[in-house]
C-alpha positions as CSV (number, residue, x, y, z in Angstrom):
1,X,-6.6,-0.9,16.1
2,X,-8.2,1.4,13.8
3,X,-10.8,0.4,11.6
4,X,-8.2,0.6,8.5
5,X,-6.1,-1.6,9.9
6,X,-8.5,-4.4,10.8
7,X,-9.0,-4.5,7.3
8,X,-5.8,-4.9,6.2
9,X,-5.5,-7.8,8.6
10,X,-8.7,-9.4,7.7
11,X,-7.5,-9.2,3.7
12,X,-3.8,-10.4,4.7
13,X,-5.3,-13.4,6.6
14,X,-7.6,-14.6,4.1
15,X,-5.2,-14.4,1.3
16,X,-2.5,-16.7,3.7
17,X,-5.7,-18.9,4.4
18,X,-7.1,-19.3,0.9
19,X,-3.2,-19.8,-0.4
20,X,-2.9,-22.6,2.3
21,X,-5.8,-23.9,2.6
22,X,-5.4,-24.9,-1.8
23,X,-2.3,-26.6,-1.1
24,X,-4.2,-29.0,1.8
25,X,-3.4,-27.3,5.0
26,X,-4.4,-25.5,7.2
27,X,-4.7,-22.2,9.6
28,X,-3.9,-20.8,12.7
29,X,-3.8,-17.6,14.4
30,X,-0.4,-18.3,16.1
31,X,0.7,-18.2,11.8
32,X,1.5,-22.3,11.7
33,X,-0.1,-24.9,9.9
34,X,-1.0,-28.4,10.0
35,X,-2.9,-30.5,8.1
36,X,-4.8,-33.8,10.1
37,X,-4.7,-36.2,7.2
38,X,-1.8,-35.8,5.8
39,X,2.1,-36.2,7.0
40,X,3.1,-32.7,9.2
41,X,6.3,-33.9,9.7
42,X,8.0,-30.9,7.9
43,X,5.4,-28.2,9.5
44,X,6.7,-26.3,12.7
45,X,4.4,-26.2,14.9
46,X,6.6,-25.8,18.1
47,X,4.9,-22.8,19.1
48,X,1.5,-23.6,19.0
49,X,-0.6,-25.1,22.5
50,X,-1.9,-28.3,20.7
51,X,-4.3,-28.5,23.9
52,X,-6.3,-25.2,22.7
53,X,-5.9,-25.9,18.9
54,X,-8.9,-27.6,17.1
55,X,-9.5,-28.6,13.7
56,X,-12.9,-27.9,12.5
57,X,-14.4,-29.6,8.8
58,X,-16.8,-26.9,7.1
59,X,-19.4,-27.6,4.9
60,X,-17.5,-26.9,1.5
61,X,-15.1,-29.7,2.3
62,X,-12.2,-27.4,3.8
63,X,-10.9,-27.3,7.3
64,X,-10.2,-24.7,9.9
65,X,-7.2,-24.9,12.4
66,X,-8.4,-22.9,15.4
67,X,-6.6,-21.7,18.5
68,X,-9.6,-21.8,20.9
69,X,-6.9,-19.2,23.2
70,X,-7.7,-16.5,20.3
71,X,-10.9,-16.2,21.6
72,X,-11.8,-14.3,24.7
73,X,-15.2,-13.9,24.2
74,X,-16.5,-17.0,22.5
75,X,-20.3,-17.4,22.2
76,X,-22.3,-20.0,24.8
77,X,-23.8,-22.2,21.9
78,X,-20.0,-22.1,19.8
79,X,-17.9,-22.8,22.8
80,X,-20.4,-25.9,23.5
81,X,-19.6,-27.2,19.7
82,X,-16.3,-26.6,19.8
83,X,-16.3,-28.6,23.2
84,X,-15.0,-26.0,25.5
85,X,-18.1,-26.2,28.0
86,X,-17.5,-28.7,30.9
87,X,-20.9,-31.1,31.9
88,X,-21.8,-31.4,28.3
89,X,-21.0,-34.1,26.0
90,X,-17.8,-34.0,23.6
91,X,-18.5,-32.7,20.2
92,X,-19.0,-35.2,17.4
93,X,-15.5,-35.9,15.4
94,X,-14.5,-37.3,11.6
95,X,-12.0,-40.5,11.4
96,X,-9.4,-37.8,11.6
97,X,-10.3,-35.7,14.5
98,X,-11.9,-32.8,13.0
99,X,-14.8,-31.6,14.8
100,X,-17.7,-31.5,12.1
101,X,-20.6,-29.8,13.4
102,X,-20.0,-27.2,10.5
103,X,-20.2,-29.5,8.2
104,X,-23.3,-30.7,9.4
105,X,-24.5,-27.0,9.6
106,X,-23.9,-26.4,6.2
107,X,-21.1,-23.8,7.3
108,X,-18.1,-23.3,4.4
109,X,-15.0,-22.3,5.2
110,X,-14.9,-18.4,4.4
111,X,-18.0,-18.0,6.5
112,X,-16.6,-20.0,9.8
113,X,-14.0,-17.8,9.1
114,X,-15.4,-14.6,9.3
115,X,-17.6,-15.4,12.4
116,X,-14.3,-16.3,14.2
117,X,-12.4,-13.0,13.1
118,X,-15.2,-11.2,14.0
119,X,-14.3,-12.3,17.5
120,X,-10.9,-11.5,17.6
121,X,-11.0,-8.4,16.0
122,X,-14.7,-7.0,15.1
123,X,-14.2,-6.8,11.8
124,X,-17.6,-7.0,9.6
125,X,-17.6,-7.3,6.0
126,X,-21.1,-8.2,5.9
127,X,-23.1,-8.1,8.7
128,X,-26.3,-9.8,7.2
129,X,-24.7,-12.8,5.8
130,X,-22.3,-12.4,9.3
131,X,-25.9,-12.6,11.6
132,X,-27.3,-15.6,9.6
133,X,-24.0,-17.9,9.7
134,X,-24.0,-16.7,13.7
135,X,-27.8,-17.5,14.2
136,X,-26.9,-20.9,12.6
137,X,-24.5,-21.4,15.1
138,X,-26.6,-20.6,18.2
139,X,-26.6,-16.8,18.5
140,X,-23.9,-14.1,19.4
141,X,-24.7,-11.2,21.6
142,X,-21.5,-9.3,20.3
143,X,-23.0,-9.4,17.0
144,X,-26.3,-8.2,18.1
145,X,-24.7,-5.0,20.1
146,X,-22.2,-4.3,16.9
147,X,-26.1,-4.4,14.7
148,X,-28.2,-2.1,17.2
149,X,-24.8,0.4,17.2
150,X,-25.2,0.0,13.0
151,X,-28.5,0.7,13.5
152,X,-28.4,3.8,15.3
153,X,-25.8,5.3,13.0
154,X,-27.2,4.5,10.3
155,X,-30.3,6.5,11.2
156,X,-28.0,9.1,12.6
157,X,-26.4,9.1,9.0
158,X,-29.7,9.3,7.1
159,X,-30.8,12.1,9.5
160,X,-27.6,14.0,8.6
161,X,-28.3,13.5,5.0
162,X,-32.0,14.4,5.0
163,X,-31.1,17.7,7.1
164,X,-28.6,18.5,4.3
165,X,-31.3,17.7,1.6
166,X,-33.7,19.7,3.2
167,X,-31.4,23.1,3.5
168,X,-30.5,22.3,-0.1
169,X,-34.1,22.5,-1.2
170,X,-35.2,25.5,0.6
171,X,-31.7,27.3,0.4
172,X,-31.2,26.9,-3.8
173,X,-28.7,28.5,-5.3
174,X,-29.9,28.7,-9.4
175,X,-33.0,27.5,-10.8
176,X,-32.1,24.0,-11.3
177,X,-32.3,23.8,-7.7
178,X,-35.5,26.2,-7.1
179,X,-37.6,22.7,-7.5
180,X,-40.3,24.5,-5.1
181,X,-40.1,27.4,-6.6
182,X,-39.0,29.2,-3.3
183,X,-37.3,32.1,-5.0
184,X,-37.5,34.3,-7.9
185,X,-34.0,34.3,-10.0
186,X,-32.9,36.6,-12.3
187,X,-28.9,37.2,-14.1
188,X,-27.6,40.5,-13.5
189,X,-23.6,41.8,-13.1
190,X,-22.3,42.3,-8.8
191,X,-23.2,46.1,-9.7
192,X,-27.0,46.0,-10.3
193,X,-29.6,48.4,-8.7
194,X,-31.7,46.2,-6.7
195,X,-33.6,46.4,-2.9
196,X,-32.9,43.9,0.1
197,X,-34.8,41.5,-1.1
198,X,-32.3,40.3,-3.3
199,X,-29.3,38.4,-2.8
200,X,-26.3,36.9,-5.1
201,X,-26.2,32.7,-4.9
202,X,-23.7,31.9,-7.6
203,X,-21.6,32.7,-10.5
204,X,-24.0,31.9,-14.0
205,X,-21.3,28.7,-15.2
206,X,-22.1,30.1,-19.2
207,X,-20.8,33.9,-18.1
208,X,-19.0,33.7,-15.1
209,X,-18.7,37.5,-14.9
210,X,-22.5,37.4,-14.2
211,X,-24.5,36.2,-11.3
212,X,-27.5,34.9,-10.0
213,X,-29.9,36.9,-7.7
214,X,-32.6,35.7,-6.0
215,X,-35.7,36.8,-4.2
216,X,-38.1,35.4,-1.9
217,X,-41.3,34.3,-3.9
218,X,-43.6,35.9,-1.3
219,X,-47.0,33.6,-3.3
220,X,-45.2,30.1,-2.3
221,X,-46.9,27.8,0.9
222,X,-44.9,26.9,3.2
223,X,-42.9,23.3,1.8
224,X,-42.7,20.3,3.5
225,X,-39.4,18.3,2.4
């Protein structure tokens, strides 16, 4: 799945969620809904494994509806919360089921949200806010590989744009760019006189049937950029 695509998901599913989610229910990845305090008797859910789906209370009063089977690479410290973890004790539950340890994290709902599509499908809309809700919740090594790869292309990126800065500086094309005053320039038609030393750049914008020439300025240092 492309990178375009993952976005269009990620938008499509928060729209469905935040248009469910203000009418009291709730969502799933399977696409049905439920809500635990309130009477589902007109909500399908036929489809849906009800022994992988949990409902989990965030901190801005909002639930999630979460089929744990989405999830094939779910965090040590989450799966323990979401009780998924055999030899550890169940996760503490409302009066209505919901499991509330992001509520007690001080998790909301668009930010459990995003951690979990993150595992499903890698999308990232902010990976700063995305590593502080995951560090809340114990850690996530996917996270951390998906940051060092940011990393490195970001510096790759920067490299890239400083080698281009750098051959724009010492490679100007009018005086505007001649910041280090590398070259001499002068305006003269494609038919003037002139040695080797000087070469045409660019078309003079004012008269474009003139052109710049430049020359090496043999009195310049060396530049640093």
């Amino acid at each position: 799945m492309s990178e375009k695509q993952i976005m269009s998901e990620q938008i499509m599913q928060e729209e469905k969620s935040e248009q469910m989610l203000s009418n009291g229910f709730l969502w799933s990845n399977g696409g049905k809904y439920a809500s635990p305090c309130v009477d589902n008797s007109k909500v399908d859910n036929s489809k849906v494994d009800n022994s992988k789906v949990l409902c989990i209370l965030c901190s801005d009063g909002f639930s999630v509806l979460l089929d744990t089977g989405s999830i094939t690479n779910c965090p040590p410290v989450l799966a323990r919360l979401l009780g998924l973890v055999e030899g550890f004790a169940l996760p503490e539950v409302d009066n209505c089921g919901r499991l509330i340890f992001a509520f007690n994290l001080q998790i909301p709902r668009r930010r459990f949200l995003e951690c979990i599509n993150f595992l499903r499908t890698g999308y990232v809309r902010d990976v700063l806010e995305l590593s502080e809700t995951f560090n809340v919740l114990g850690g996530c090594d996917e996270l951390d590989i998906y940051f060092k790869n940011k990393l490195i292309n970001d510096a790759k990126i920067e490299q890239h744009n400083n080698q281009l800065l750098e051959f724009k500086y010492k490679n100007p094309l009018c005086p505007e760019m001649n910041i280090f005053s590398l070259y001499k320039f002068e305006i003269h038609g494609d038919t003037w006189v002139h040695d080797d030393t000087w070469e045409i750049t660019s078309v003079v914008k004012e008269t474009p049937h003139m052109y710049w020439w430049r020359s090496p300025n043999t009195n310049t240092n060396s530049v640093q950029i």
